[in-house]
mmJSON file of the N, C-alpha and C atoms, coordinates in Angstrom:
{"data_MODEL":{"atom_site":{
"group_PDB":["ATOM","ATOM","ATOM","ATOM","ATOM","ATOM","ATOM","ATOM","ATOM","ATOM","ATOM","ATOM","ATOM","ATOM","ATOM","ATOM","ATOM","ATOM","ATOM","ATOM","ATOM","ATOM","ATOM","ATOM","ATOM","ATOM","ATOM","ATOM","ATOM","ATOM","ATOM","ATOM","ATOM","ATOM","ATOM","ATOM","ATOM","ATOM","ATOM","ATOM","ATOM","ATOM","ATOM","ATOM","ATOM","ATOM","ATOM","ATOM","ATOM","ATOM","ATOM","ATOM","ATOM","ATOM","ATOM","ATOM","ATOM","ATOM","ATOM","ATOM","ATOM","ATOM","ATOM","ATOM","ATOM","ATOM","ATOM","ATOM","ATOM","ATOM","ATOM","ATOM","ATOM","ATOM","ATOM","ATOM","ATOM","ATOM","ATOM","ATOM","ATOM","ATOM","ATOM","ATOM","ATOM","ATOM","ATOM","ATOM","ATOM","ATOM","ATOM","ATOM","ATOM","ATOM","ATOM","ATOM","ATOM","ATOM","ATOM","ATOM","ATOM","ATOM","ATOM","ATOM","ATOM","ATOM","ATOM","ATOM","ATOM","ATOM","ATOM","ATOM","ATOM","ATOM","ATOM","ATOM","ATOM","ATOM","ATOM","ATOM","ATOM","ATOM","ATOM","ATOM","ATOM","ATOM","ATOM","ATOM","ATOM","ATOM","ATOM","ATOM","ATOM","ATOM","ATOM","ATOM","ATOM","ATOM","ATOM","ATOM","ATOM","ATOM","ATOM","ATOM","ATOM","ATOM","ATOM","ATOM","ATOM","ATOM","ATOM","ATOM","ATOM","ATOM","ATOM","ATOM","ATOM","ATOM","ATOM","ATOM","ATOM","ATOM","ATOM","ATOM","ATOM","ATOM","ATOM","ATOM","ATOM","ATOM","ATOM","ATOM","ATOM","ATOM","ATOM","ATOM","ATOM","ATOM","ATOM","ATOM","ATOM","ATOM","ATOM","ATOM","ATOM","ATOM","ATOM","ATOM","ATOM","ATOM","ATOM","ATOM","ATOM","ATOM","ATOM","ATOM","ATOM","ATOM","ATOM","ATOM","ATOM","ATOM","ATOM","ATOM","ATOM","ATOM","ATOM","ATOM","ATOM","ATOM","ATOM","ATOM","ATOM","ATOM","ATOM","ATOM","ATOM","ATOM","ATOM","ATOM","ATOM","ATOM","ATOM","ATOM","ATOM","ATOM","ATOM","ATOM","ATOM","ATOM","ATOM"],
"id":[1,2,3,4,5,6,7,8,9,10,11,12,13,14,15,16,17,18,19,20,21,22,23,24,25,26,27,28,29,30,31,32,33,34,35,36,37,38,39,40,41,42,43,44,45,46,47,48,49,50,51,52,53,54,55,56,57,58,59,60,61,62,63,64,65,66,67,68,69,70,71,72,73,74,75,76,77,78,79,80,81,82,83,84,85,86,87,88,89,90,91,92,93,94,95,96,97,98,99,100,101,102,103,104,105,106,107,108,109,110,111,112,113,114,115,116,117,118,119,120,121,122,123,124,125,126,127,128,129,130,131,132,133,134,135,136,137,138,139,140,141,142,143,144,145,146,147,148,149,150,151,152,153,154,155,156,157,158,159,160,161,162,163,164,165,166,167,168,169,170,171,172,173,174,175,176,177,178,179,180,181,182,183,184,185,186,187,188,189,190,191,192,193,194,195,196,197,198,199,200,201,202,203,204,205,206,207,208,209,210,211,212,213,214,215,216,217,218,219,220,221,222,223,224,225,226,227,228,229,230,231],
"type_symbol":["N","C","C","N","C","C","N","C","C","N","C","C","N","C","C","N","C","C","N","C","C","N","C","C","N","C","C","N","C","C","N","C","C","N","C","C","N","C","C","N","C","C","N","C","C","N","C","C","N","C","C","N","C","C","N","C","C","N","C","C","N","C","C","N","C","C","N","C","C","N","C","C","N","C","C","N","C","C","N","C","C","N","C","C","N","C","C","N","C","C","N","C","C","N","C","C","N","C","C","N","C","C","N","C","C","N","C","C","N","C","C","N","C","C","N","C","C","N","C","C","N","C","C","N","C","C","N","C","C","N","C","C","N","C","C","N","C","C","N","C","C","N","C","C","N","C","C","N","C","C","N","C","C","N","C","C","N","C","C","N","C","C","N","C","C","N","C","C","N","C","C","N","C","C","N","C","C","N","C","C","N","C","C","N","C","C","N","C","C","N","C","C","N","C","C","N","C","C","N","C","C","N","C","C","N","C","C","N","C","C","N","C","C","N","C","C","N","C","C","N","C","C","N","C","C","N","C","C","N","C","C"],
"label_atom_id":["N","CA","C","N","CA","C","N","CA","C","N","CA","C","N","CA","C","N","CA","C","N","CA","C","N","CA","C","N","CA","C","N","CA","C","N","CA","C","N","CA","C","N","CA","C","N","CA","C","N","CA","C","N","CA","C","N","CA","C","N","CA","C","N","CA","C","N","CA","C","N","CA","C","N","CA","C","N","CA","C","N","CA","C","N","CA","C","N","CA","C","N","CA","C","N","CA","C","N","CA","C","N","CA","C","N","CA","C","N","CA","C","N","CA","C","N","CA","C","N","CA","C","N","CA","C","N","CA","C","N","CA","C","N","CA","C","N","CA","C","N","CA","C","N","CA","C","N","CA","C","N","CA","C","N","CA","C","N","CA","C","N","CA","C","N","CA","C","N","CA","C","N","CA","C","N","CA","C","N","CA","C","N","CA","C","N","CA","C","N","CA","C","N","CA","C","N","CA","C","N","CA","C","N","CA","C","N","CA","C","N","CA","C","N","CA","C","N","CA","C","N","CA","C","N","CA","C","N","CA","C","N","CA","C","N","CA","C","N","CA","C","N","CA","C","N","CA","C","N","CA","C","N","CA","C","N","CA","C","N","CA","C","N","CA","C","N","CA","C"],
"label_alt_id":[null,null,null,null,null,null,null,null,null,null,null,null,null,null,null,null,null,null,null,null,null,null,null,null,null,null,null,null,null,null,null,null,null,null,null,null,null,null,null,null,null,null,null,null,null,null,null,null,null,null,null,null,null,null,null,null,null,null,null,null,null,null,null,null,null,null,null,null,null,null,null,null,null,null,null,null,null,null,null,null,null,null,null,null,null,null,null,null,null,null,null,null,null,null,null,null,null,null,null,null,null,null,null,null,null,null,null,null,null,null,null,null,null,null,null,null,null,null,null,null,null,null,null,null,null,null,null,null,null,null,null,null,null,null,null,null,null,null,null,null,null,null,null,null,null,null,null,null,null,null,null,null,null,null,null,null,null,null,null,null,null,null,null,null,null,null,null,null,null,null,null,null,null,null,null,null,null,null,null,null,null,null,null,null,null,null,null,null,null,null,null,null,null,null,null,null,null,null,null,null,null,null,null,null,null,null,null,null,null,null,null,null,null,null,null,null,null,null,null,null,null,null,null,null,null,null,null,null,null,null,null],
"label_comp_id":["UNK","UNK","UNK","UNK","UNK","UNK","UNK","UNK","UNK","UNK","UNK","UNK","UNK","UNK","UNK","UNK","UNK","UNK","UNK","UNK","UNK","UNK","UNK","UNK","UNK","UNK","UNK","UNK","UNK","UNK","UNK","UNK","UNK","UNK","UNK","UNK","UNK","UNK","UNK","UNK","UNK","UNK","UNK","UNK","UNK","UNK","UNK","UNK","UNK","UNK","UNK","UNK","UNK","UNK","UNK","UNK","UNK","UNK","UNK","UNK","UNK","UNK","UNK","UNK","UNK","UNK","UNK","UNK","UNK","UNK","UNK","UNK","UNK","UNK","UNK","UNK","UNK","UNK","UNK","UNK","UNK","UNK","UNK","UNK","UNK","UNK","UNK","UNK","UNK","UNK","UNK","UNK","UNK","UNK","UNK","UNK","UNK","UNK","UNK","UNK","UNK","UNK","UNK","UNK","UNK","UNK","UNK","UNK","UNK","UNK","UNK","UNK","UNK","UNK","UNK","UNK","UNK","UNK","UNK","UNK","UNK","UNK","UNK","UNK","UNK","UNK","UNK","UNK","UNK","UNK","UNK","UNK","UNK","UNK","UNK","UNK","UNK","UNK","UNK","UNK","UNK","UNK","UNK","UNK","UNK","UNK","UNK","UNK","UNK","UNK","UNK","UNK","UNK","UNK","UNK","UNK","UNK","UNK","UNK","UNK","UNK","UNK","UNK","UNK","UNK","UNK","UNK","UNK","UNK","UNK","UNK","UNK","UNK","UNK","UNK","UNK","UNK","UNK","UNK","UNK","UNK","UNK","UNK","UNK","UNK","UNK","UNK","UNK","UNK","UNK","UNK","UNK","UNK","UNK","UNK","UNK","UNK","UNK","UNK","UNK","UNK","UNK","UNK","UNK","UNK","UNK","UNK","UNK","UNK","UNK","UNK","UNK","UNK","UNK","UNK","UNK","UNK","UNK","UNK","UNK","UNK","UNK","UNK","UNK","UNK","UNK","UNK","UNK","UNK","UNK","UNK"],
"label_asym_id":["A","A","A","A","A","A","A","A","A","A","A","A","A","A","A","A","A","A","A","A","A","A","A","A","A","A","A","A","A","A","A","A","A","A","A","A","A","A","A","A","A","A","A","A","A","A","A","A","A","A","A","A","A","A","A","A","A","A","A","A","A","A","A","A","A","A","A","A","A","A","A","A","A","A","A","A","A","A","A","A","A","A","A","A","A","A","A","A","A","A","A","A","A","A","A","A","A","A","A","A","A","A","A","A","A","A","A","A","A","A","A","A","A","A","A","A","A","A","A","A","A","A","A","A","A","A","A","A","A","A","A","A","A","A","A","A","A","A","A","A","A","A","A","A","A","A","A","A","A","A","A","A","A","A","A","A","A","A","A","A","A","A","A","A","A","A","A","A","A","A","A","A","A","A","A","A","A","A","A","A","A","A","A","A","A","A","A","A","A","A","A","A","A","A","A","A","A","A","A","A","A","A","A","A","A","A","A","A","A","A","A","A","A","A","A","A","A","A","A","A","A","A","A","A","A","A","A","A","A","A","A"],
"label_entity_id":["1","1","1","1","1","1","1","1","1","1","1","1","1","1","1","1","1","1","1","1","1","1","1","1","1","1","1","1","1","1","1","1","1","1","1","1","1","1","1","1","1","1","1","1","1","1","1","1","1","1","1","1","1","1","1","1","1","1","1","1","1","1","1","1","1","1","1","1","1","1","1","1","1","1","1","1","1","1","1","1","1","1","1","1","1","1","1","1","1","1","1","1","1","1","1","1","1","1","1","1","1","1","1","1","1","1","1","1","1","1","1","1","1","1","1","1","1","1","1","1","1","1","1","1","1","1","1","1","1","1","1","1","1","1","1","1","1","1","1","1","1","1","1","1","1","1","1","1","1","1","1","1","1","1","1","1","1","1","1","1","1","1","1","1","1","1","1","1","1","1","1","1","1","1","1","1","1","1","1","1","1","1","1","1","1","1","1","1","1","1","1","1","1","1","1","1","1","1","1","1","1","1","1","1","1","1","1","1","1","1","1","1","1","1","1","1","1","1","1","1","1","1","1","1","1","1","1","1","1","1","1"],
"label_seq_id":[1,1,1,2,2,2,3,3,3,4,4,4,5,5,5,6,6,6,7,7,7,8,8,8,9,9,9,10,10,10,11,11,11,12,12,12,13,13,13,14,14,14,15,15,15,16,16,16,17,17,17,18,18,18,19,19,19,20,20,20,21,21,21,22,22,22,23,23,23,24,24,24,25,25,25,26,26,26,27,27,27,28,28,28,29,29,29,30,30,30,31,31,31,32,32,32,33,33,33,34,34,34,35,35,35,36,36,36,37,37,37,38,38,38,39,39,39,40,40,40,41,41,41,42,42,42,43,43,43,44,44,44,45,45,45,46,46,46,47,47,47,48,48,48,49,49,49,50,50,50,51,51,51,52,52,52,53,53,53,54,54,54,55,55,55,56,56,56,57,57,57,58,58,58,59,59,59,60,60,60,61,61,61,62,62,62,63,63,63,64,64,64,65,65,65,66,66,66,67,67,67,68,68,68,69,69,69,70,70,70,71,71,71,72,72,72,73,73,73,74,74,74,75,75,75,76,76,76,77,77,77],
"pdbx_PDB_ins_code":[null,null,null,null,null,null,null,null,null,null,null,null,null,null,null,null,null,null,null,null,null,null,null,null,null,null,null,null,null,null,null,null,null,null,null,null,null,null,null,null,null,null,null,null,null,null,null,null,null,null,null,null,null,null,null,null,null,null,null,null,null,null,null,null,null,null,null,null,null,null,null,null,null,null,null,null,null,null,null,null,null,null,null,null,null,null,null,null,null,null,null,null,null,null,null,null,null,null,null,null,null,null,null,null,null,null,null,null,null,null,null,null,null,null,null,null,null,null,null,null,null,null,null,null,null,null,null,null,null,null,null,null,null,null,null,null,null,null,null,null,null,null,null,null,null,null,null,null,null,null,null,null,null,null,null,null,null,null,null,null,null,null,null,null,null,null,null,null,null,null,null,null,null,null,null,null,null,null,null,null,null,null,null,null,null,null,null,null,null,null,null,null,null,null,null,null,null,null,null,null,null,null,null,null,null,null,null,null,null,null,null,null,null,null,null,null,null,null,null,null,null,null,null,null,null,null,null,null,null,null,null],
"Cartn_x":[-29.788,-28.336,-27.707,-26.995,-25.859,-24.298,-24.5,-23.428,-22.53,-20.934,-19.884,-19.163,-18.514,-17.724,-16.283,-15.608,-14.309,-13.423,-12.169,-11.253,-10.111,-9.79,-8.031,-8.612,-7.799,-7.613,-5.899,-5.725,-4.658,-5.013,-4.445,-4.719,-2.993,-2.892,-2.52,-2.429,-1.384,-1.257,-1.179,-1.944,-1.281,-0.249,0.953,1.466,1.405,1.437,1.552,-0.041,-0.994,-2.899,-3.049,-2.57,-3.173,-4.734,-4.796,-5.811,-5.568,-6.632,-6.342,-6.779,-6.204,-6.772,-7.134,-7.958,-8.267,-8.973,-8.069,-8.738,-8.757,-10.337,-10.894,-11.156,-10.896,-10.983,-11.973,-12.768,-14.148,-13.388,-14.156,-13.652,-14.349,-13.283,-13.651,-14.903,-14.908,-16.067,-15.478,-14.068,-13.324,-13.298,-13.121,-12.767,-13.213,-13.312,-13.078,-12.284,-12.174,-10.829,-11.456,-11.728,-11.727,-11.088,-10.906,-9.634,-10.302,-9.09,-9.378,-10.203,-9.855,-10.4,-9.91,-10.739,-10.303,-9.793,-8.652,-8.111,-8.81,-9.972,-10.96,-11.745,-12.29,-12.943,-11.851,-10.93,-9.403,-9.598,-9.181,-8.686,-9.883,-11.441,-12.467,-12.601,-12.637,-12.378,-11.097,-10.461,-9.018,-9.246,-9.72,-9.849,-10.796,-11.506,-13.012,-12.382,-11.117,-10.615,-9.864,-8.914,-8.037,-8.694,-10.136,-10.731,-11.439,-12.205,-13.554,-12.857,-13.895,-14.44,-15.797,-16.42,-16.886,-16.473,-16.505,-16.541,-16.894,-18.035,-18.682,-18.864,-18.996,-18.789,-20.063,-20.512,-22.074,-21.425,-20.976,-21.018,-21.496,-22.794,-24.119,-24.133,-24.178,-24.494,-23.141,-22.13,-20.971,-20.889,-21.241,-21.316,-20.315,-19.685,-18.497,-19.005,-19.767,-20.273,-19.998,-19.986,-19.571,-21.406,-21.438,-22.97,-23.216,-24.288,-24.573,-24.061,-23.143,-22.085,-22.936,-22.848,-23.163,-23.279,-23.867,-23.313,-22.815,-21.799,-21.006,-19.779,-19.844,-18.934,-17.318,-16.609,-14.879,-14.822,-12.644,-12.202,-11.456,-11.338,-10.053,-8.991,-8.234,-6.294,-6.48],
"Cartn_y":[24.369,24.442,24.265,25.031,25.203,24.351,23.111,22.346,22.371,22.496,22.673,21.554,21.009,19.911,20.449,19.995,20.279,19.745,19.95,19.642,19.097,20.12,20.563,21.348,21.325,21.955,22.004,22.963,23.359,23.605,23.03,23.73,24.025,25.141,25.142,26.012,25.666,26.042,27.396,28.149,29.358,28.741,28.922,28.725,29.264,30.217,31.394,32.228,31.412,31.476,30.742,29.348,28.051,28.249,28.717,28.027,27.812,26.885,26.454,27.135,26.919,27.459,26.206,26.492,25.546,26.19,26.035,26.779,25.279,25.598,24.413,25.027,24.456,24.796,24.182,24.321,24.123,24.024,22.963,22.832,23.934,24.602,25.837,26.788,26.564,28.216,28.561,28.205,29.659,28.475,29.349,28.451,29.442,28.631,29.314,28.812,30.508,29.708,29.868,28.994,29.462,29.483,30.658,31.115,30.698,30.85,30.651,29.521,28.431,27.404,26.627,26.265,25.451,24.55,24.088,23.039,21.507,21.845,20.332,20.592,21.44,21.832,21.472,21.942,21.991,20.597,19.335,18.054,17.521,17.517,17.132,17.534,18.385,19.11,18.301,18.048,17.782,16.132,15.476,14.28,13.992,14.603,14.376,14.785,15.746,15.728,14.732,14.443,13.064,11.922,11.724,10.534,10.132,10.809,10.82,10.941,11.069,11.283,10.529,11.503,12.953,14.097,14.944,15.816,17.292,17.762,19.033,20.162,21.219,21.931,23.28,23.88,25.19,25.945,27.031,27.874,28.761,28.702,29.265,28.896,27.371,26.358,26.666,26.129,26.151,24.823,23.83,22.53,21.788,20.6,20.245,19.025,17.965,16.71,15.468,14.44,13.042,13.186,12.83,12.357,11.209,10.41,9.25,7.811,7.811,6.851,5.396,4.309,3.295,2.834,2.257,2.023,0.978,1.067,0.103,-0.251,0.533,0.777,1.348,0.422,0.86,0.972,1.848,2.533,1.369,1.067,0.114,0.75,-0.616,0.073,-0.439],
"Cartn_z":[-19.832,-19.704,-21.082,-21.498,-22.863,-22.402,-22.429,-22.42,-23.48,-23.323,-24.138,-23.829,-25.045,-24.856,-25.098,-23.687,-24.005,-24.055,-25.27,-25.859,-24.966,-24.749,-24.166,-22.828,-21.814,-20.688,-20.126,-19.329,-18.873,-17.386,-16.019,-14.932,-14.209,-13.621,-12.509,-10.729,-10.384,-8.548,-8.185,-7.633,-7.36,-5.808,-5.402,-3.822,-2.82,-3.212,-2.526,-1.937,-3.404,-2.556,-2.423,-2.094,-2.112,-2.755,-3.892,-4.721,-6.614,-7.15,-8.226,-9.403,-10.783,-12.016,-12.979,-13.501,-14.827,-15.864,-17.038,-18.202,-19.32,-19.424,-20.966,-21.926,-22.935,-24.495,-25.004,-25.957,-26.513,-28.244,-28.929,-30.073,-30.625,-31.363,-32.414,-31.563,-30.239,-29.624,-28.065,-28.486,-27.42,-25.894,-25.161,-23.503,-22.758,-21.273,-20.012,-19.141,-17.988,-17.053,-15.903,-15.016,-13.628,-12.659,-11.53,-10.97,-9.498,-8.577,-7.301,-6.458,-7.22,-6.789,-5.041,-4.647,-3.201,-3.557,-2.578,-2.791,-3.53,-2.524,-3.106,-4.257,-4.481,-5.364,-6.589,-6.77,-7.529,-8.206,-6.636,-7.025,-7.89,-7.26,-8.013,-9.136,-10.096,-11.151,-11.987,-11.557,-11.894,-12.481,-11.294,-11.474,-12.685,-12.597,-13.815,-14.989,-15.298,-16.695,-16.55,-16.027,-16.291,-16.261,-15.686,-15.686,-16.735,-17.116,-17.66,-19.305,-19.955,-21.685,-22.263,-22.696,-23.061,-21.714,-21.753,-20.784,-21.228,-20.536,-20.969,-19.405,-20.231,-19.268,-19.614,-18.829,-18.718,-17.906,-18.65,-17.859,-17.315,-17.772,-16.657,-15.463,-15.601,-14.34,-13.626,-13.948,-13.648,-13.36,-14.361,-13.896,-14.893,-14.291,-15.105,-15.084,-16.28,-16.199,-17.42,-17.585,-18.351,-19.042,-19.399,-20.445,-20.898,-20.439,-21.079,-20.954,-19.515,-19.357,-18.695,-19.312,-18.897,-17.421,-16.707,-15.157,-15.291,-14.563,-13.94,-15.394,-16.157,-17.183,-16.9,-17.139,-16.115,-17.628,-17.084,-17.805,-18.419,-20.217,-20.974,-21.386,-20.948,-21.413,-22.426],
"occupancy":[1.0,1.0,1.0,1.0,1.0,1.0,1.0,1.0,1.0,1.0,1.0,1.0,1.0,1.0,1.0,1.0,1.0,1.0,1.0,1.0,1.0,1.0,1.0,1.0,1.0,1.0,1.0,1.0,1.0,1.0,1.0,1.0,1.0,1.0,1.0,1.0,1.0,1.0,1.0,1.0,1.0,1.0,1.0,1.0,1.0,1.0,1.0,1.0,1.0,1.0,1.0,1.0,1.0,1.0,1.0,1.0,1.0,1.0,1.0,1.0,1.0,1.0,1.0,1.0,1.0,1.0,1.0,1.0,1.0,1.0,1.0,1.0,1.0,1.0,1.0,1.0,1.0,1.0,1.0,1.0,1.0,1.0,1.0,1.0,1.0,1.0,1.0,1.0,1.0,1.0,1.0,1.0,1.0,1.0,1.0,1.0,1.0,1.0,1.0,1.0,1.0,1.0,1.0,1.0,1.0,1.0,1.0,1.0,1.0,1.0,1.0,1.0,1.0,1.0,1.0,1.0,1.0,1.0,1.0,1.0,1.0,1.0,1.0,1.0,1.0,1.0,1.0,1.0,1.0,1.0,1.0,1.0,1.0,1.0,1.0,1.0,1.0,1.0,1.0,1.0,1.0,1.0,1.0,1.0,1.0,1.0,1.0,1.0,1.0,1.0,1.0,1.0,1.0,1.0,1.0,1.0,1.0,1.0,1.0,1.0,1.0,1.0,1.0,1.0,1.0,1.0,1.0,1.0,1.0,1.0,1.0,1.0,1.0,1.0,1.0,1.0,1.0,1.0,1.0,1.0,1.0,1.0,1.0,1.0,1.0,1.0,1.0,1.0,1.0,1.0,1.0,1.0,1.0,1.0,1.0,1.0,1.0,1.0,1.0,1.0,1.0,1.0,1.0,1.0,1.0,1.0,1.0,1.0,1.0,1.0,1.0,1.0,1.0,1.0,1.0,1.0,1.0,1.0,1.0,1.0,1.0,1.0,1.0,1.0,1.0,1.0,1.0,1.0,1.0,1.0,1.0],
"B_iso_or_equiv":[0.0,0.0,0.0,0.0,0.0,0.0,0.0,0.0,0.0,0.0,0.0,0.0,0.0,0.0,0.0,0.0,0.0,0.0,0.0,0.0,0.0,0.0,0.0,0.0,0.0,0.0,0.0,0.0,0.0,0.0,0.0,0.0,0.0,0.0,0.0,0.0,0.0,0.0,0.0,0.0,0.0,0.0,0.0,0.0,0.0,0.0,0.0,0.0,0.0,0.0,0.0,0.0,0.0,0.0,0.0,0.0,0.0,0.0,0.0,0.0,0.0,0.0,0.0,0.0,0.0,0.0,0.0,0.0,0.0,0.0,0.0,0.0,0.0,0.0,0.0,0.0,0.0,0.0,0.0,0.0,0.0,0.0,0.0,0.0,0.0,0.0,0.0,0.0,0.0,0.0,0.0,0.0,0.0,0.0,0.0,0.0,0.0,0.0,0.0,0.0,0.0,0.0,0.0,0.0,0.0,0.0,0.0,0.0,0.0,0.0,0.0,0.0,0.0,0.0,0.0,0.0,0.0,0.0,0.0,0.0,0.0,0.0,0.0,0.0,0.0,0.0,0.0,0.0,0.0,0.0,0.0,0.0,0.0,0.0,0.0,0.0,0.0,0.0,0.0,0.0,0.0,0.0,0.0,0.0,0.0,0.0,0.0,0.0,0.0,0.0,0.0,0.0,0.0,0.0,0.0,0.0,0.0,0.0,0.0,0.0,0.0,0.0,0.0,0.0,0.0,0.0,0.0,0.0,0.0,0.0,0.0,0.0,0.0,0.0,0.0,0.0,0.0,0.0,0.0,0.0,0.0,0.0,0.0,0.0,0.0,0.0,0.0,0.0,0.0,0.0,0.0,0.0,0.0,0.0,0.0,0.0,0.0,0.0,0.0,0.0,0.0,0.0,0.0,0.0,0.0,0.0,0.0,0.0,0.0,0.0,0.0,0.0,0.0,0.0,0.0,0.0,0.0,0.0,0.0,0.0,0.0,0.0,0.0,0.0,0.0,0.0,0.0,0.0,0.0,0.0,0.0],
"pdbx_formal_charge":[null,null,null,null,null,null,null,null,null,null,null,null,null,null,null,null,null,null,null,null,null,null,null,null,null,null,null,null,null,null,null,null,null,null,null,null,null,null,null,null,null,null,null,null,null,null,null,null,null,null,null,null,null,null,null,null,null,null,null,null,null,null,null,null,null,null,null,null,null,null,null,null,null,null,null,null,null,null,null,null,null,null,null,null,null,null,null,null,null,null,null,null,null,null,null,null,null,null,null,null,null,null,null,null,null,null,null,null,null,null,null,null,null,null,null,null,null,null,null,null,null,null,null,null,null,null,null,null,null,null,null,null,null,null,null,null,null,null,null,null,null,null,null,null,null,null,null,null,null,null,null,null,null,null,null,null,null,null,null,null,null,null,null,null,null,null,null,null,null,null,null,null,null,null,null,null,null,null,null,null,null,null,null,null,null,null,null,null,null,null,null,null,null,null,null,null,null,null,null,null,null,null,null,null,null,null,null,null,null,null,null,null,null,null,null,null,null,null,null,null,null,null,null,null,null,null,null,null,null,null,null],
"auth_seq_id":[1,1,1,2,2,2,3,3,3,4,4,4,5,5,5,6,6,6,7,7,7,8,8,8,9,9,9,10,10,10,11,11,11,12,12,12,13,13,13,14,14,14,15,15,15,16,16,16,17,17,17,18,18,18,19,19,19,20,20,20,21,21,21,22,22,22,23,23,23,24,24,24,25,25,25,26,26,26,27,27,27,28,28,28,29,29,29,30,30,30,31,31,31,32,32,32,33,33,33,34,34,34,35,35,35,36,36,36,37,37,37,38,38,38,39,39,39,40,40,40,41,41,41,42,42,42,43,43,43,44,44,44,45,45,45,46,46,46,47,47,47,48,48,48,49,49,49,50,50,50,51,51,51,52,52,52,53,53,53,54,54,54,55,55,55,56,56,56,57,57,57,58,58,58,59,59,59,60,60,60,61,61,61,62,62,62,63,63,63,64,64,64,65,65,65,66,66,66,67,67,67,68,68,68,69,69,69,70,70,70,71,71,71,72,72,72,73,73,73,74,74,74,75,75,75,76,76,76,77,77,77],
"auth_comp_id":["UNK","UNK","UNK","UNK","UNK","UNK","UNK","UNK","UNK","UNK","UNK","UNK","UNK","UNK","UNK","UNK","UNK","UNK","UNK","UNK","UNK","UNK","UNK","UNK","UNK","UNK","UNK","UNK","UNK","UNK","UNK","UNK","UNK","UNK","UNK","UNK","UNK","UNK","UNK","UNK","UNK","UNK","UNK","UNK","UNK","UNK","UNK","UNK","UNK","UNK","UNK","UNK","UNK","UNK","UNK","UNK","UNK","UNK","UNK","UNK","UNK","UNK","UNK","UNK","UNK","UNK","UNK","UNK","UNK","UNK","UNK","UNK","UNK","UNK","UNK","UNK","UNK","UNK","UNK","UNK","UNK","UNK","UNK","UNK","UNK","UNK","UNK","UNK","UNK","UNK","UNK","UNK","UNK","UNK","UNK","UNK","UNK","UNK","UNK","UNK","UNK","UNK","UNK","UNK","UNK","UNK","UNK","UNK","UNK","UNK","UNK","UNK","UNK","UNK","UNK","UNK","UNK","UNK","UNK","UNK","UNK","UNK","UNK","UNK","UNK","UNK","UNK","UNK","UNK","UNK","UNK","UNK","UNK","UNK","UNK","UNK","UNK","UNK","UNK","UNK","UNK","UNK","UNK","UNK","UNK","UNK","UNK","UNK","UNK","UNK","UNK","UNK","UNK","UNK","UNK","UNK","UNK","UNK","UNK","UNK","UNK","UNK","UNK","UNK","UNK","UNK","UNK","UNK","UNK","UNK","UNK","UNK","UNK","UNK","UNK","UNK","UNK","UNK","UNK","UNK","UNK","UNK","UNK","UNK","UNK","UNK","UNK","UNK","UNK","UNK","UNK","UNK","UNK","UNK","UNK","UNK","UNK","UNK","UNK","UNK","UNK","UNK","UNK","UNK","UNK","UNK","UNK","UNK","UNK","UNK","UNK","UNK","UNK","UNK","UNK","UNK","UNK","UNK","UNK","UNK","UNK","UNK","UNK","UNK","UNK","UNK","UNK","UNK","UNK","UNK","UNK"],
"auth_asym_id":["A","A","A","A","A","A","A","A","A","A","A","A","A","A","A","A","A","A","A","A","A","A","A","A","A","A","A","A","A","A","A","A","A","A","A","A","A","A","A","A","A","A","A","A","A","A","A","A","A","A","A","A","A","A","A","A","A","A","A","A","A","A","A","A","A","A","A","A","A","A","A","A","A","A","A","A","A","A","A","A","A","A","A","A","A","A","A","A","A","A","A","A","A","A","A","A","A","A","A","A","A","A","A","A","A","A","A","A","A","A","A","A","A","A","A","A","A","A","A","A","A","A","A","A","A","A","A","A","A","A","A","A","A","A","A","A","A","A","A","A","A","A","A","A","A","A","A","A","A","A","A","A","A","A","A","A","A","A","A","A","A","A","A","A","A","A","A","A","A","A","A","A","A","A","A","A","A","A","A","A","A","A","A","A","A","A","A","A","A","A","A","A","A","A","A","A","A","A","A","A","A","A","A","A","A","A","A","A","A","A","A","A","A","A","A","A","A","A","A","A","A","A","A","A","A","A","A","A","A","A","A"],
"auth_atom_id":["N","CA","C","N","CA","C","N","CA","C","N","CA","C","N","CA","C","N","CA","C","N","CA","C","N","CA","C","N","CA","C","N","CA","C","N","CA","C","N","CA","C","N","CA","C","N","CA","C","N","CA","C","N","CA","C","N","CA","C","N","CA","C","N","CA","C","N","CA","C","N","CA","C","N","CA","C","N","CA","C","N","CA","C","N","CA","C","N","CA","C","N","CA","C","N","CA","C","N","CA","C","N","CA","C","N","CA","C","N","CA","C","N","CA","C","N","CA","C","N","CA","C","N","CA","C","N","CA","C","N","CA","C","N","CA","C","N","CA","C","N","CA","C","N","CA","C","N","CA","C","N","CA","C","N","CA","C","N","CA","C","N","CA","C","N","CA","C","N","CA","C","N","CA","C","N","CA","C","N","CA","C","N","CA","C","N","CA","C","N","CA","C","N","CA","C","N","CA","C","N","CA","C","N","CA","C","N","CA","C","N","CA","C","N","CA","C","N","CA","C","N","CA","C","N","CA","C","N","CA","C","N","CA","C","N","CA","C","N","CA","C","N","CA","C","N","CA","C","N","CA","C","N","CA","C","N","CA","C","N","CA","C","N","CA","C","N","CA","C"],
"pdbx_PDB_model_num":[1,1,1,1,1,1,1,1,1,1,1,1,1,1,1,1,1,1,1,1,1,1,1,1,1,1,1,1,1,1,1,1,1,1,1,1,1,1,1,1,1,1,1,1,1,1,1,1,1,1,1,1,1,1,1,1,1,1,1,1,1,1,1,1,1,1,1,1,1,1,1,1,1,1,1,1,1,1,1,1,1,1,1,1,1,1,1,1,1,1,1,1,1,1,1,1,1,1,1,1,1,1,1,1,1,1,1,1,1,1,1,1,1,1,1,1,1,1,1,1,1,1,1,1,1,1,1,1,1,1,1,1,1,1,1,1,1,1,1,1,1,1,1,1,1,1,1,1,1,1,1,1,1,1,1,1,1,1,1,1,1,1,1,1,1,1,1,1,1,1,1,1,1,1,1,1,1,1,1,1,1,1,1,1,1,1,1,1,1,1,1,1,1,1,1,1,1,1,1,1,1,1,1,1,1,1,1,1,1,1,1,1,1,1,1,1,1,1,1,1,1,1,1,1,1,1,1,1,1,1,1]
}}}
């Protein structure tokens, strides 16, 4: 798997398909967007960029994953 770490992301709603978009940016090697997401599929996706850091993304796999994270390691304000 060719894991990309990404930067910046942008998602949003289609209303009218009830389904989702999310496009990630890759430092200095371009992005992808993926369209037509399910609602859940959408929120899970969603949550893991607002949650998480590191965050990488394969788009072979089509797998969106954190790397290396401690267990039981919470998030500091």
């Amino acid at each position: 798997m060719a894991y990309k770490e990404v930067k910046k992301y942008h998602i949003g709603w289609r209303h009218a398909a009830h389904s989702g978009l999310i496009k990630m940016f890759y430092a200095g090697t371009g992005d992808v967007q993926i369209d037509s997401l399910a609602a859940d599929d959408y929120m899970a996706m969603v949550d893991i960029l607002r949650n998480e850091a590191p965050i990488y993304y394969d788009e072979v796999a089509k797998v969106l994953a954190t790397h290396h994270e401690a267990v039981g390691e919470g998030e500091s304000n």
